[in-house]
mmCIF file of the N, C-alpha and C atoms, coordinates in Angstrom:
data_MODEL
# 
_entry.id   MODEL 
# 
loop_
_atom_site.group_PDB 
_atom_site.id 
_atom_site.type_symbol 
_atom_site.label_atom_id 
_atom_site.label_alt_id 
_atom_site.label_comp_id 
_atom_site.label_asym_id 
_atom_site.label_entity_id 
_atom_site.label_seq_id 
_atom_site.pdbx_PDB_ins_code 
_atom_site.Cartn_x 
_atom_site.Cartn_y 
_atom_site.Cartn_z 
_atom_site.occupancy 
_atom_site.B_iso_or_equiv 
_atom_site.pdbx_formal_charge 
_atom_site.auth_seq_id 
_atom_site.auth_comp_id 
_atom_site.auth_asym_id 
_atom_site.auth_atom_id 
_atom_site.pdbx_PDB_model_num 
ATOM 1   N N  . UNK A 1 1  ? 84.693  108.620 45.069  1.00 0.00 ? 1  UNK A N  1 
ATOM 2   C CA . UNK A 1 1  ? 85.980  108.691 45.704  1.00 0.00 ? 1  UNK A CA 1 
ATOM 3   C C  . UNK A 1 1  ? 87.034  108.412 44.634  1.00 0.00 ? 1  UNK A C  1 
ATOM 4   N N  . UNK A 1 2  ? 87.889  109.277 44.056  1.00 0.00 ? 2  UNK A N  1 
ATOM 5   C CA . UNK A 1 2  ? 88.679  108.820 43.809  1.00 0.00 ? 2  UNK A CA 1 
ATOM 6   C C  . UNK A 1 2  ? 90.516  108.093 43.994  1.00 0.00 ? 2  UNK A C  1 
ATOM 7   N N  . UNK A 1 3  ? 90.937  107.969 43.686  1.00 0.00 ? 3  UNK A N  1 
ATOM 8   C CA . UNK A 1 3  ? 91.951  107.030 43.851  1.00 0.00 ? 3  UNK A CA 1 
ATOM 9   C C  . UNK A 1 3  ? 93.260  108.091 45.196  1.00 0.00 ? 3  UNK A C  1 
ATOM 10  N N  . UNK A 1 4  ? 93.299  109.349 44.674  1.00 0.00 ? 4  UNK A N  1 
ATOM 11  C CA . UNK A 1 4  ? 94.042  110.074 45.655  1.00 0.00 ? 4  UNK A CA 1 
ATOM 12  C C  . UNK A 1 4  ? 93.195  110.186 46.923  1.00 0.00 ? 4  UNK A C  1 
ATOM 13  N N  . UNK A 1 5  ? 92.242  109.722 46.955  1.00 0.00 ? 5  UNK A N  1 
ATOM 14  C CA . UNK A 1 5  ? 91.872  109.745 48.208  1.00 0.00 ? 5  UNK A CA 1 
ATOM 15  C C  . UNK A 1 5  ? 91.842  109.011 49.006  1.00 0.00 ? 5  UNK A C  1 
ATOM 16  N N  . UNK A 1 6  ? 92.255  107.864 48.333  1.00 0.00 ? 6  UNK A N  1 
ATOM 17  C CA . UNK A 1 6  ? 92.043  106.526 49.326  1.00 0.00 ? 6  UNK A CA 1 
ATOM 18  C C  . UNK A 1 6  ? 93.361  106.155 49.887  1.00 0.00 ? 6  UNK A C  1 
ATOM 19  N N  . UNK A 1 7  ? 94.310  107.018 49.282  1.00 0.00 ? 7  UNK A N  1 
ATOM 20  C CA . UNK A 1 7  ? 95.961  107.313 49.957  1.00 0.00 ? 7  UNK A CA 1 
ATOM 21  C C  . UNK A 1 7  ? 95.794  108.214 50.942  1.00 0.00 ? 7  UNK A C  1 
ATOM 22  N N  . UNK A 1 8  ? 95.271  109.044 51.044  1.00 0.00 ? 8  UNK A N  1 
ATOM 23  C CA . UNK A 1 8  ? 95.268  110.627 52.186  1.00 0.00 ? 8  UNK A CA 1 
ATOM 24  C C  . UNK A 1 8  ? 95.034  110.022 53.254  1.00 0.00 ? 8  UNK A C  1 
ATOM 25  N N  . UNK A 1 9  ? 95.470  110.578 54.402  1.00 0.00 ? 9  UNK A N  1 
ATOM 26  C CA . UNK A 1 9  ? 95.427  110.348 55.684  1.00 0.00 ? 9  UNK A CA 1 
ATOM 27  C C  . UNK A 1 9  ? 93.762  111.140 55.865  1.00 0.00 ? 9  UNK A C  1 
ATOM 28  N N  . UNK A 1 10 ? 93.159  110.485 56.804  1.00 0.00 ? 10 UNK A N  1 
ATOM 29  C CA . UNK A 1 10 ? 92.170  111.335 57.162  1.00 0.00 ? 10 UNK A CA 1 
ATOM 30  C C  . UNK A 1 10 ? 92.264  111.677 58.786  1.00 0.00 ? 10 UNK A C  1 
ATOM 31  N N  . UNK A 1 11 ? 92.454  112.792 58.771  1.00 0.00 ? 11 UNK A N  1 
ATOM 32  C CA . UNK A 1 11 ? 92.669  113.218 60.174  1.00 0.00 ? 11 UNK A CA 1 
ATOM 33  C C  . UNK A 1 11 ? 91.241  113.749 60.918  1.00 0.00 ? 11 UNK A C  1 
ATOM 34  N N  . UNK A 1 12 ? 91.653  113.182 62.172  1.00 0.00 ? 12 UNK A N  1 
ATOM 35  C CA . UNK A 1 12 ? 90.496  113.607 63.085  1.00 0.00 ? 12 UNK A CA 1 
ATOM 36  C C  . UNK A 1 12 ? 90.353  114.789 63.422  1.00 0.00 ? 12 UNK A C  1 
ATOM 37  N N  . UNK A 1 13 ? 89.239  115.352 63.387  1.00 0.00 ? 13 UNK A N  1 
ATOM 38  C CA . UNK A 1 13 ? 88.308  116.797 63.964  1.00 0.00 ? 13 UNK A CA 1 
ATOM 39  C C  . UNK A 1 13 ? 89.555  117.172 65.002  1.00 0.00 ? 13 UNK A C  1 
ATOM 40  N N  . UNK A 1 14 ? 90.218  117.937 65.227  1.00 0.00 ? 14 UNK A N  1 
ATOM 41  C CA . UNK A 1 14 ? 91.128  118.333 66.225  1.00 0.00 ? 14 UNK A CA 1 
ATOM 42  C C  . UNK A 1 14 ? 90.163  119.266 67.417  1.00 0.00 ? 14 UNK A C  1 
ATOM 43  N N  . UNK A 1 15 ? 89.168  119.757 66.775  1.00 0.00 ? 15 UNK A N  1 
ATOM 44  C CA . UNK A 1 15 ? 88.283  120.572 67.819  1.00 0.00 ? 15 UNK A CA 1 
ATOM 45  C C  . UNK A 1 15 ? 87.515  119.851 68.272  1.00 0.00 ? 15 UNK A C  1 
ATOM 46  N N  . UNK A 1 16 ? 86.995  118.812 67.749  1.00 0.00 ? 16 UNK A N  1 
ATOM 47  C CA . UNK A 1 16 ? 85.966  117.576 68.803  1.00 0.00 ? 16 UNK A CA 1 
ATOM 48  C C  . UNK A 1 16 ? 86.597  117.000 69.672  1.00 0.00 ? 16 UNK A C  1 
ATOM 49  N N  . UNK A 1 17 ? 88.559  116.455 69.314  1.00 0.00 ? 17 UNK A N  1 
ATOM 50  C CA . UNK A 1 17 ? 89.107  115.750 70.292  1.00 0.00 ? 17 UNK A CA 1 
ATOM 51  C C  . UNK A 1 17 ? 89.127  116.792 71.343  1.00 0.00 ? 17 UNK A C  1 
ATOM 52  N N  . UNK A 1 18 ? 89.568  117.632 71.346  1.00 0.00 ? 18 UNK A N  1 
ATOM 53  C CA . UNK A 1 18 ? 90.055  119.082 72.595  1.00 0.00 ? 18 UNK A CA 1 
ATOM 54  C C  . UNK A 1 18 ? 88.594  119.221 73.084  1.00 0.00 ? 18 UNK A C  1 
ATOM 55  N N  . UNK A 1 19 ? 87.490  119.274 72.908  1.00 0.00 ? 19 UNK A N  1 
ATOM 56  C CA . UNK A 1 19 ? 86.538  119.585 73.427  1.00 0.00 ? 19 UNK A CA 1 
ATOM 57  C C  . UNK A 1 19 ? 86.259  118.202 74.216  1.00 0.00 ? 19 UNK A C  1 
ATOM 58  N N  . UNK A 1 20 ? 86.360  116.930 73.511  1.00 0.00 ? 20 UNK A N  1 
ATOM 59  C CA . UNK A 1 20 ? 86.236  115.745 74.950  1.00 0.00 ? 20 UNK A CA 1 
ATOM 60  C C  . UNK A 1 20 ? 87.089  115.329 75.494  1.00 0.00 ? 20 UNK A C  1 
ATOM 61  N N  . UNK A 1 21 ? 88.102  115.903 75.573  1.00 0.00 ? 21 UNK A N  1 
ATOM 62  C CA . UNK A 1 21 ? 89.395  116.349 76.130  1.00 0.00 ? 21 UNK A CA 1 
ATOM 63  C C  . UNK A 1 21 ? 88.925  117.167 77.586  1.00 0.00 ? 21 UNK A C  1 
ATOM 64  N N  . UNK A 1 22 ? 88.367  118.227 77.343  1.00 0.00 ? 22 UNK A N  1 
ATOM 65  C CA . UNK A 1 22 ? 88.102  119.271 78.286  1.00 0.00 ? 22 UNK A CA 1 
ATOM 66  C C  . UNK A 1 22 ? 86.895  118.925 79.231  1.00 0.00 ? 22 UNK A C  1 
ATOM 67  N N  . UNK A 1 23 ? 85.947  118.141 78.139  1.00 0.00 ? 23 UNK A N  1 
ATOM 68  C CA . UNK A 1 23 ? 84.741  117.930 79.223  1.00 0.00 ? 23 UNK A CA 1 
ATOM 69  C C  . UNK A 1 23 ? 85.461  116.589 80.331  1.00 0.00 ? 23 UNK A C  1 
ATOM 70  N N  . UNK A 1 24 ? 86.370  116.105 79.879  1.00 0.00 ? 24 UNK A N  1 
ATOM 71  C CA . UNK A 1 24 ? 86.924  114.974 81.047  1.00 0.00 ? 24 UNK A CA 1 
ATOM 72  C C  . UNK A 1 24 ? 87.569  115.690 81.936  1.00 0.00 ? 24 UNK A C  1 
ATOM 73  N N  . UNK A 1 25 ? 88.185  116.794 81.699  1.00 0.00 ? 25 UNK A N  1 
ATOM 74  C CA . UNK A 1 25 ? 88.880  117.553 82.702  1.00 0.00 ? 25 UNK A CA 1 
ATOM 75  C C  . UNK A 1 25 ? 87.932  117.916 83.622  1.00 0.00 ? 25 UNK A C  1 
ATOM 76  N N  . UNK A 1 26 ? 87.051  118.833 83.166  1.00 0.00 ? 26 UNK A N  1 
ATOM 77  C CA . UNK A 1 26 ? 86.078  119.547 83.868  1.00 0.00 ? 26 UNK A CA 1 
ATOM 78  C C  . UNK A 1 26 ? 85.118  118.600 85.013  1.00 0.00 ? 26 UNK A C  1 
ATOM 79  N N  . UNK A 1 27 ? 85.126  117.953 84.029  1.00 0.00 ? 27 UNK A N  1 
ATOM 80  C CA . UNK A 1 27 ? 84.285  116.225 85.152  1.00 0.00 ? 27 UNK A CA 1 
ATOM 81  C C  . UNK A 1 27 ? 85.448  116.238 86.501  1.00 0.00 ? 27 UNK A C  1 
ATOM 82  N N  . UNK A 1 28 ? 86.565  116.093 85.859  1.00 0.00 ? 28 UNK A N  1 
ATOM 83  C CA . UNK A 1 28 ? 87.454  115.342 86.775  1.00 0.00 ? 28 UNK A CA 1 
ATOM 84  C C  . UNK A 1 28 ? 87.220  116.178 87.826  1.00 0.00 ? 28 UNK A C  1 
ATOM 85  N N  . UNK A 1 29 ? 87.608  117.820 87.476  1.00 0.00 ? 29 UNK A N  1 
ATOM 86  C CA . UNK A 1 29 ? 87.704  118.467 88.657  1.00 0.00 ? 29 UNK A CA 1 
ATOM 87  C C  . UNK A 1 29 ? 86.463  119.094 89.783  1.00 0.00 ? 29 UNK A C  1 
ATOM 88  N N  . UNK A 1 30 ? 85.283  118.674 89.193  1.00 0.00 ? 30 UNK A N  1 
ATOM 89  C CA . UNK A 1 30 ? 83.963  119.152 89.806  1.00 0.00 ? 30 UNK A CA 1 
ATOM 90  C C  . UNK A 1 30 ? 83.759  117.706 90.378  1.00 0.00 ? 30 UNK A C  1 
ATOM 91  N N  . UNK A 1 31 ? 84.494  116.751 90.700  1.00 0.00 ? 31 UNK A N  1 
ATOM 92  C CA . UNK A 1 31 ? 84.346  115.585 91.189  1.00 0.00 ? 31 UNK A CA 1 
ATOM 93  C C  . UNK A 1 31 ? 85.413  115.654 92.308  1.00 0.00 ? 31 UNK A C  1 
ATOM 94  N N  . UNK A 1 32 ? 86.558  116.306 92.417  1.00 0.00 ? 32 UNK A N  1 
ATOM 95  C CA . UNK A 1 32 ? 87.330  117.243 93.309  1.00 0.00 ? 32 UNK A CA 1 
ATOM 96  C C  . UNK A 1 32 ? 86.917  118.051 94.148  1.00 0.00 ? 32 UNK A C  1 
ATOM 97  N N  . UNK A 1 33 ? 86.250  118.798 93.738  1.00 0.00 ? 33 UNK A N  1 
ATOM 98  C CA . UNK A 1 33 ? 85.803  120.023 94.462  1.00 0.00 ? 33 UNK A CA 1 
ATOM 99  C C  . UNK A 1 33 ? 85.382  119.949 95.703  1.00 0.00 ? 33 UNK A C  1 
ATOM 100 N N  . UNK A 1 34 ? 84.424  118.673 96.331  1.00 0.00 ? 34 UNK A N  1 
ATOM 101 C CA . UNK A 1 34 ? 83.761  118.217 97.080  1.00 0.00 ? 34 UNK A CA 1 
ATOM 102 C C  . UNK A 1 34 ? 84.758  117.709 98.352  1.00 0.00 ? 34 UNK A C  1 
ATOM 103 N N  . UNK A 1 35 ? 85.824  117.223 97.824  1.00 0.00 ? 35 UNK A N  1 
ATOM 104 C CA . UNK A 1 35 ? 86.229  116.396 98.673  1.00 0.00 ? 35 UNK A CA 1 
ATOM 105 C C  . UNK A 1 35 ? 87.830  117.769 99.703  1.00 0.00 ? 35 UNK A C  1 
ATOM 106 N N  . UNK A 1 36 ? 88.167  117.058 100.365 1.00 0.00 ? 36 UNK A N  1 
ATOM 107 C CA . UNK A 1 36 ? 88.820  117.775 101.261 1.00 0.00 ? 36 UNK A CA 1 
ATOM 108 C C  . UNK A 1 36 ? 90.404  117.868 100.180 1.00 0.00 ? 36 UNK A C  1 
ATOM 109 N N  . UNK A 1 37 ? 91.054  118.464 100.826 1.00 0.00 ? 37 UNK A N  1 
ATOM 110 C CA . UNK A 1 37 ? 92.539  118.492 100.641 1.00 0.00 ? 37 UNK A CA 1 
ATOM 111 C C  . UNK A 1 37 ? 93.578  117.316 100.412 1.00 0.00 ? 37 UNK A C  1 
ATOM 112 N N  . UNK A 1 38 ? 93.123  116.454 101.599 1.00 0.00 ? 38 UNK A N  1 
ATOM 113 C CA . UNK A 1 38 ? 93.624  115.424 102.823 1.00 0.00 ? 38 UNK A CA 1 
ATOM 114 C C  . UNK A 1 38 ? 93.672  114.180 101.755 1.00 0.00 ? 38 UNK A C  1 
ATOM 115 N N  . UNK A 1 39 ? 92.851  114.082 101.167 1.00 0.00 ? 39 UNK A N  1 
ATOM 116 C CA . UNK A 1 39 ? 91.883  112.971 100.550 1.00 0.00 ? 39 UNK A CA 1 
ATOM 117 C C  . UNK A 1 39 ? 93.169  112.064 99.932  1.00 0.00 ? 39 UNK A C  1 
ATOM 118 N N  . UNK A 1 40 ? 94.015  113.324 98.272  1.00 0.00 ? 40 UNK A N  1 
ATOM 119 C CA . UNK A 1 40 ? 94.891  112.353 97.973  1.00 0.00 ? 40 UNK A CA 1 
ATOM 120 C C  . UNK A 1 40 ? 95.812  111.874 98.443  1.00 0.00 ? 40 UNK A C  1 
ATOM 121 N N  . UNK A 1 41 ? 96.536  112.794 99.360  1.00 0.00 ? 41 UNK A N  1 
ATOM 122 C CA . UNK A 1 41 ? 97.755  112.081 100.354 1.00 0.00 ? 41 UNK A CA 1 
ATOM 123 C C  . UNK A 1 41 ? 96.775  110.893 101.241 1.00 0.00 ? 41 UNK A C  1 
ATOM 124 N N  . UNK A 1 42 ? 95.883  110.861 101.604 1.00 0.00 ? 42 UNK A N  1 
ATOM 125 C CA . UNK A 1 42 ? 95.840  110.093 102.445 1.00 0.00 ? 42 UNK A CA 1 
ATOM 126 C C  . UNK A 1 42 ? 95.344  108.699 101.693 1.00 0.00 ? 42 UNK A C  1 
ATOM 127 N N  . UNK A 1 43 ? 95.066  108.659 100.670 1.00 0.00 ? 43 UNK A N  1 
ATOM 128 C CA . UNK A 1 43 ? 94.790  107.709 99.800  1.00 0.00 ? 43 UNK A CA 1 
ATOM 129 C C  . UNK A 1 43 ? 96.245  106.897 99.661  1.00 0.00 ? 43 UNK A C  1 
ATOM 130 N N  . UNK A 1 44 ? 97.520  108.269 99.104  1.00 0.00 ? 44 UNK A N  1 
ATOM 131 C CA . UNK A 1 44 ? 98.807  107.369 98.771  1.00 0.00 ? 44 UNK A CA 1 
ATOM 132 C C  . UNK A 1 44 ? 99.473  106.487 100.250 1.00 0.00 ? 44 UNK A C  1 
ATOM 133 N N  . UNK A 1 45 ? 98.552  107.194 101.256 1.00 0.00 ? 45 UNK A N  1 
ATOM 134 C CA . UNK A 1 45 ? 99.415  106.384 102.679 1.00 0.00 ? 45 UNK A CA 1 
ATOM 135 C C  . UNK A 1 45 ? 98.795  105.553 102.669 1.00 0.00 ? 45 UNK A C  1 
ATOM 136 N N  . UNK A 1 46 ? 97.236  105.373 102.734 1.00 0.00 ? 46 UNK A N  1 
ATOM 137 C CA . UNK A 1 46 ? 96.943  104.106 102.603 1.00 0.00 ? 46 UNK A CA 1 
ATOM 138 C C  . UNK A 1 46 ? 97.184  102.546 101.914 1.00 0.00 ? 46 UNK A C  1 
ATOM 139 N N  . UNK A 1 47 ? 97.561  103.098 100.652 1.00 0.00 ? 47 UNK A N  1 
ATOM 140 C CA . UNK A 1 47 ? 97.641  102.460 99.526  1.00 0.00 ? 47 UNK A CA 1 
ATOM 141 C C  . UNK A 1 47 ? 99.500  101.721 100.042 1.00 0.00 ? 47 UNK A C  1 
ATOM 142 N N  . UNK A 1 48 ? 100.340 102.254 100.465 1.00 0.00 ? 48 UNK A N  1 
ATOM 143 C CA . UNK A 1 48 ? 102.193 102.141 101.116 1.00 0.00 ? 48 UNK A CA 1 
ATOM 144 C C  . UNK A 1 48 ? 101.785 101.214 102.527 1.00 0.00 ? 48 UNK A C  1 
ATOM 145 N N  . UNK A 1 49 ? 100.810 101.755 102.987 1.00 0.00 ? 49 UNK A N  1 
ATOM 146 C CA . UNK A 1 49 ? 100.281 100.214 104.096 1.00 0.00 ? 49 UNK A CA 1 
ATOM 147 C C  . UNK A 1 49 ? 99.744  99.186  103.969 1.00 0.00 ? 49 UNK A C  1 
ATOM 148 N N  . UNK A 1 50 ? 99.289  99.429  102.898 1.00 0.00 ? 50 UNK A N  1 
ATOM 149 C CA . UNK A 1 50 ? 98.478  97.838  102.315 1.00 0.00 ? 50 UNK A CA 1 
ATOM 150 C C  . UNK A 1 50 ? 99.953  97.129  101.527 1.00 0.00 ? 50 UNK A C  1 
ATOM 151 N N  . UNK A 1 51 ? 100.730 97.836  100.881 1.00 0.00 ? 51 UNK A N  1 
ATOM 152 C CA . UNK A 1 51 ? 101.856 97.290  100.720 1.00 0.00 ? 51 UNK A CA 1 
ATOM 153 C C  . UNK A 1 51 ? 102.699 96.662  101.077 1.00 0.00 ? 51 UNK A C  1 
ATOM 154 N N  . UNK A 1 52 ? 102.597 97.019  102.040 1.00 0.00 ? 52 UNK A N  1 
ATOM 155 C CA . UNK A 1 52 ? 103.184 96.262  103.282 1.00 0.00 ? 52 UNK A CA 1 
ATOM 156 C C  . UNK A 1 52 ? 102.905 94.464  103.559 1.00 0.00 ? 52 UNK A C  1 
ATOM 157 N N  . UNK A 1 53 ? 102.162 94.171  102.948 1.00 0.00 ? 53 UNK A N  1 
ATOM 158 C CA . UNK A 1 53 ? 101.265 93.072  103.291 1.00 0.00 ? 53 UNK A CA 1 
ATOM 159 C C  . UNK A 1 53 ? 100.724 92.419  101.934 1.00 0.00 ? 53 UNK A C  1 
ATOM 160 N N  . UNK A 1 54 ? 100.546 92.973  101.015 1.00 0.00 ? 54 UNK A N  1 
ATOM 161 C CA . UNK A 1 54 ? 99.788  92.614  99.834  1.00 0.00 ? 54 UNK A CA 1 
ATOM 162 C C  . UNK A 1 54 ? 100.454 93.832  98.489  1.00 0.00 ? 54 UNK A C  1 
ATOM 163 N N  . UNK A 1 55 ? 100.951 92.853  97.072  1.00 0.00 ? 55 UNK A N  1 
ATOM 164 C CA . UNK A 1 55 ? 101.207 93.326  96.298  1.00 0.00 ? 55 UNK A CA 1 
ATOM 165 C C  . UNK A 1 55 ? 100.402 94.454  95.751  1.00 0.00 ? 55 UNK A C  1 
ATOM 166 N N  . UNK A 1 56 ? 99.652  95.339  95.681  1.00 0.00 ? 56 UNK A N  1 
ATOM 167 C CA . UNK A 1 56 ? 98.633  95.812  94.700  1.00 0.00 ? 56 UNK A CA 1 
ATOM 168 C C  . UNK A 1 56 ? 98.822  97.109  93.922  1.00 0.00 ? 56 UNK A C  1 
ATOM 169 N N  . UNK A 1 57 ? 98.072  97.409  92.516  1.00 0.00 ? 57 UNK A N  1 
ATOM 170 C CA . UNK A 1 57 ? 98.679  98.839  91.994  1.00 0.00 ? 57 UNK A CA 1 
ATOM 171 C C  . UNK A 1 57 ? 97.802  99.802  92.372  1.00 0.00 ? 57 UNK A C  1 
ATOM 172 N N  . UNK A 1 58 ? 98.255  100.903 92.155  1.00 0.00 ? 58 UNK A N  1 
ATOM 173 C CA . UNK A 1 58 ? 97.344  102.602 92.961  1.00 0.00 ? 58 UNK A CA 1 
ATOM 174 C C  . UNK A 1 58 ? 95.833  102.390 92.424  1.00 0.00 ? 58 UNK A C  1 
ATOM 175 N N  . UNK A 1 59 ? 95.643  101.758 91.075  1.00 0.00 ? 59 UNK A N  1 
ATOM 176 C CA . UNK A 1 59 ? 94.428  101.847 90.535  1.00 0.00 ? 59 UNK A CA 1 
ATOM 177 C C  . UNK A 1 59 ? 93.600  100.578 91.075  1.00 0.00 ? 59 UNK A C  1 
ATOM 178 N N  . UNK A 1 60 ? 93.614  99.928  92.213  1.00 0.00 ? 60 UNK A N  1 
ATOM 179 C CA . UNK A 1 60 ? 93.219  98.885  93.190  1.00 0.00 ? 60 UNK A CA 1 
ATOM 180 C C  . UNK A 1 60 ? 92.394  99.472  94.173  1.00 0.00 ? 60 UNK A C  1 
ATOM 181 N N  . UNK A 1 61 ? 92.900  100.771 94.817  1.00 0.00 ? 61 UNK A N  1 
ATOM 182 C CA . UNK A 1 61 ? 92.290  101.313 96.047  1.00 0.00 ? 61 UNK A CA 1 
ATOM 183 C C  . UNK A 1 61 ? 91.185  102.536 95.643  1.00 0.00 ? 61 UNK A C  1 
ATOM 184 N N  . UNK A 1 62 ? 90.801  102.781 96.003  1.00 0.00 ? 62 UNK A N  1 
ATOM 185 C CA . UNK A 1 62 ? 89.604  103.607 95.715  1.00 0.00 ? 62 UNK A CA 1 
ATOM 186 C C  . UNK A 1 62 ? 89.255  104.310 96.965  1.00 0.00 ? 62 UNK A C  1 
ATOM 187 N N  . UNK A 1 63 ? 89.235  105.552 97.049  1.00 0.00 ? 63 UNK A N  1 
ATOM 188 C CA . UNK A 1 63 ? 88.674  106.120 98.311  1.00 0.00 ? 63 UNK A CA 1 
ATOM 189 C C  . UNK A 1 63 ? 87.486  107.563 98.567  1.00 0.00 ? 63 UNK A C  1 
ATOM 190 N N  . UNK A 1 64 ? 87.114  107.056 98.738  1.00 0.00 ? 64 UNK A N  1 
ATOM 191 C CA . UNK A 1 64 ? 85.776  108.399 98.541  1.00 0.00 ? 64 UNK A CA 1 
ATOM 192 C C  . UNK A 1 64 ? 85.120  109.175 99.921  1.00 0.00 ? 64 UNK A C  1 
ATOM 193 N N  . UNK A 1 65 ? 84.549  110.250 99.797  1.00 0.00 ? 65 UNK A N  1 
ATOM 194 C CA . UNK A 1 65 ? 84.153  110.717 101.083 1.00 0.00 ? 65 UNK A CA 1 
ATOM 195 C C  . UNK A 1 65 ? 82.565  111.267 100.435 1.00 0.00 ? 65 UNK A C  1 
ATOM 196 N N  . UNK A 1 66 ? 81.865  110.406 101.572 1.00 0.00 ? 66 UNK A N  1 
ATOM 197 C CA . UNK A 1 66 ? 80.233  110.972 101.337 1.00 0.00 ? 66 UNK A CA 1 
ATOM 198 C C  . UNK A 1 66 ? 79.968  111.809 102.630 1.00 0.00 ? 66 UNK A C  1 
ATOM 199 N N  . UNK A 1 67 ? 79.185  112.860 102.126 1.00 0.00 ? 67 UNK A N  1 
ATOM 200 C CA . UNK A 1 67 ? 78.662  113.513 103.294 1.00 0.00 ? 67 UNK A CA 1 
ATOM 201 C C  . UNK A 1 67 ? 77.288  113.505 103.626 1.00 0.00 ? 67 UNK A C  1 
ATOM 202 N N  . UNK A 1 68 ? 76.450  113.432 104.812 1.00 0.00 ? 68 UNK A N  1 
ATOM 203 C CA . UNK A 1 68 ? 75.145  113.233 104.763 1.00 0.00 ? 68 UNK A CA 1 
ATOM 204 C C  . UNK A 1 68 ? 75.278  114.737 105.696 1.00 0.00 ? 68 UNK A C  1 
ATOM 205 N N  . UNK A 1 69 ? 73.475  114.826 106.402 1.00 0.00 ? 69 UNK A N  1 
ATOM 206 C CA . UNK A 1 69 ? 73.355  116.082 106.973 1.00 0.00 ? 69 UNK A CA 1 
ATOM 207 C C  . UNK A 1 69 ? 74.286  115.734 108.352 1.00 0.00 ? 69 UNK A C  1 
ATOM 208 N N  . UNK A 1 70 ? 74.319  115.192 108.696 1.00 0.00 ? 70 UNK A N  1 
ATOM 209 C CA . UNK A 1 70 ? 75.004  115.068 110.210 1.00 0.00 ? 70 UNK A CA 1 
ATOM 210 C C  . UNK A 1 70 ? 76.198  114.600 110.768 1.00 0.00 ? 70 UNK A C  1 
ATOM 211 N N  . UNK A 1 71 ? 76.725  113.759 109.453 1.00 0.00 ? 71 UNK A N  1 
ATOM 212 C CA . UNK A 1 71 ? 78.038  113.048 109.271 1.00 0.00 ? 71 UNK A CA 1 
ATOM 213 C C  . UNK A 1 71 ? 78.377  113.022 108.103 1.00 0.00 ? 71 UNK A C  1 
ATOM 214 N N  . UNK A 1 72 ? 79.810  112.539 107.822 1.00 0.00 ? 72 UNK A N  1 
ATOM 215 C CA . UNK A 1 72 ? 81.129  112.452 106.898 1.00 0.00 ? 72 UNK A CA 1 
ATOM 216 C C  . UNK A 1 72 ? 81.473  110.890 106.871 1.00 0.00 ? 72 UNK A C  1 
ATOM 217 N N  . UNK A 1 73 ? 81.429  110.339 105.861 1.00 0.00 ? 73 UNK A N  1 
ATOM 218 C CA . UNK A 1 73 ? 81.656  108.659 105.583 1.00 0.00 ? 73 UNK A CA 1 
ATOM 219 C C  . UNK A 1 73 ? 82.167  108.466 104.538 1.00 0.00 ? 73 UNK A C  1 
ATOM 220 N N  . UNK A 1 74 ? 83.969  107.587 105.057 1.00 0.00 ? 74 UNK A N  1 
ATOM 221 C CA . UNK A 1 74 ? 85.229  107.506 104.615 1.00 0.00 ? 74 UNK A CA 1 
ATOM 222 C C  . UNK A 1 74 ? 84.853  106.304 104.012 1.00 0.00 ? 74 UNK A C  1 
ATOM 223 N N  . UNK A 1 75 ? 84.930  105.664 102.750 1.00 0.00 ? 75 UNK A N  1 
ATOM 224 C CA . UNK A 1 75 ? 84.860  105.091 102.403 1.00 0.00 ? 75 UNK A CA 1 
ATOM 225 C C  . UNK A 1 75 ? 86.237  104.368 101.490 1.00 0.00 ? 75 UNK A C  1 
ATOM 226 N N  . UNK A 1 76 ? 86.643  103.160 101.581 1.00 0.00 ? 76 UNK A N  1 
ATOM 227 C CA . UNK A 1 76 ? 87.673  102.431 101.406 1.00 0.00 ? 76 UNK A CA 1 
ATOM 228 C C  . UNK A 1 76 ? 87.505  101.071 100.440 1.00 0.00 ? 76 UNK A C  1 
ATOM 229 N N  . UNK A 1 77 ? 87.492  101.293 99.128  1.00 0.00 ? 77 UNK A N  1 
ATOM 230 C CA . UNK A 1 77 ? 87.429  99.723  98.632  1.00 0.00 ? 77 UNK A CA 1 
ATOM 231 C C  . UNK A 1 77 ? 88.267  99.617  97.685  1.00 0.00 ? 77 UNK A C  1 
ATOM 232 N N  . UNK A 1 78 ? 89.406  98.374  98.246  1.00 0.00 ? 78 UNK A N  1 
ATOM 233 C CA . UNK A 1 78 ? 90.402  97.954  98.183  1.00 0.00 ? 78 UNK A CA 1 
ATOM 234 C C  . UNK A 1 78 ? 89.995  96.520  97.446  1.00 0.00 ? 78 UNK A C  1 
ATOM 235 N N  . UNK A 1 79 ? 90.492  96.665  95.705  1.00 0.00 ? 79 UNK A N  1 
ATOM 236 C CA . UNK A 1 79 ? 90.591  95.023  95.345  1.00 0.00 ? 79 UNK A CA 1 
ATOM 237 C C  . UNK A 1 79 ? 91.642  94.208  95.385  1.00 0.00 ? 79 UNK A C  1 
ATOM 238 N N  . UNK A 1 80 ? 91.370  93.102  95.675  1.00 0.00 ? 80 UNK A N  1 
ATOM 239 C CA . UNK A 1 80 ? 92.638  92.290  96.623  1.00 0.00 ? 80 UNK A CA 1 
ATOM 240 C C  . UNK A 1 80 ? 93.186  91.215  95.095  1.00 0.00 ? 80 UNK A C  1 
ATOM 241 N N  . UNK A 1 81 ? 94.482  90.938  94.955  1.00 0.00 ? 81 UNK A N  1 
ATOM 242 C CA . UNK A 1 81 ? 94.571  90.310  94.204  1.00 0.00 ? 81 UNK A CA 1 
ATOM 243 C C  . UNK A 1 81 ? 93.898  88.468  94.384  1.00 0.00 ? 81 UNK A C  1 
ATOM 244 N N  . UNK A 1 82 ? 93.851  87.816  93.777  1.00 0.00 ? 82 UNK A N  1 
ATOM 245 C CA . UNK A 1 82 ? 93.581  86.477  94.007  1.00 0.00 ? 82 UNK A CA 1 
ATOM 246 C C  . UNK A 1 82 ? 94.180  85.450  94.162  1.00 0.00 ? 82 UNK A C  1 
ATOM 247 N N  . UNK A 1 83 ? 95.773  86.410  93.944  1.00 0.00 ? 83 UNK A N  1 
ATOM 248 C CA . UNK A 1 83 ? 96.654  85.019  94.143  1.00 0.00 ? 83 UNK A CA 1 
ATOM 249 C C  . UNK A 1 83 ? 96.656  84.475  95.686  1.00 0.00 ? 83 UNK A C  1 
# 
């Protein structure tokens, strides 16, 4: 190594970042796909009623929908602060 090199910036792979860039997208949205329309609005109403009552931020509530063969199960878990 010599000495001009240990000044140079070394920049990151720009095609490795964009590619795990994309596979998070792609996750994100095949994790979408499943669920209804309804899901995020009804997440932000939930989340404005708990407000009501208890401080908490959007990344607190969590809401998911499982489906089995015969039923649909709404699932709700809400972390509560401790104060």
């Amino acid at each position: 190594m010599s000495l001009l090199d240990y000044f140079r910036s070394k920049k990151p792979a720009t095609a490795s970042i964009a590619k795990e860039r994309l596979q998070i997208i792609v996750a994100h949205e095949r994790g979408r796909r499943d669920q209804p329309d309804y899901l995020p609005q009804l997440q932000q109403e939930l989340i404005a009623v708990i407000r009501k009552y208890v401080q908490i931020d959007d990344d607190m509530v969590q809401v998911q929908l499982d489906k089995n063969d015969s039923c649909s199960v709404l699932e709700l878990n809400v972390t509560l602060p401790e104060d």
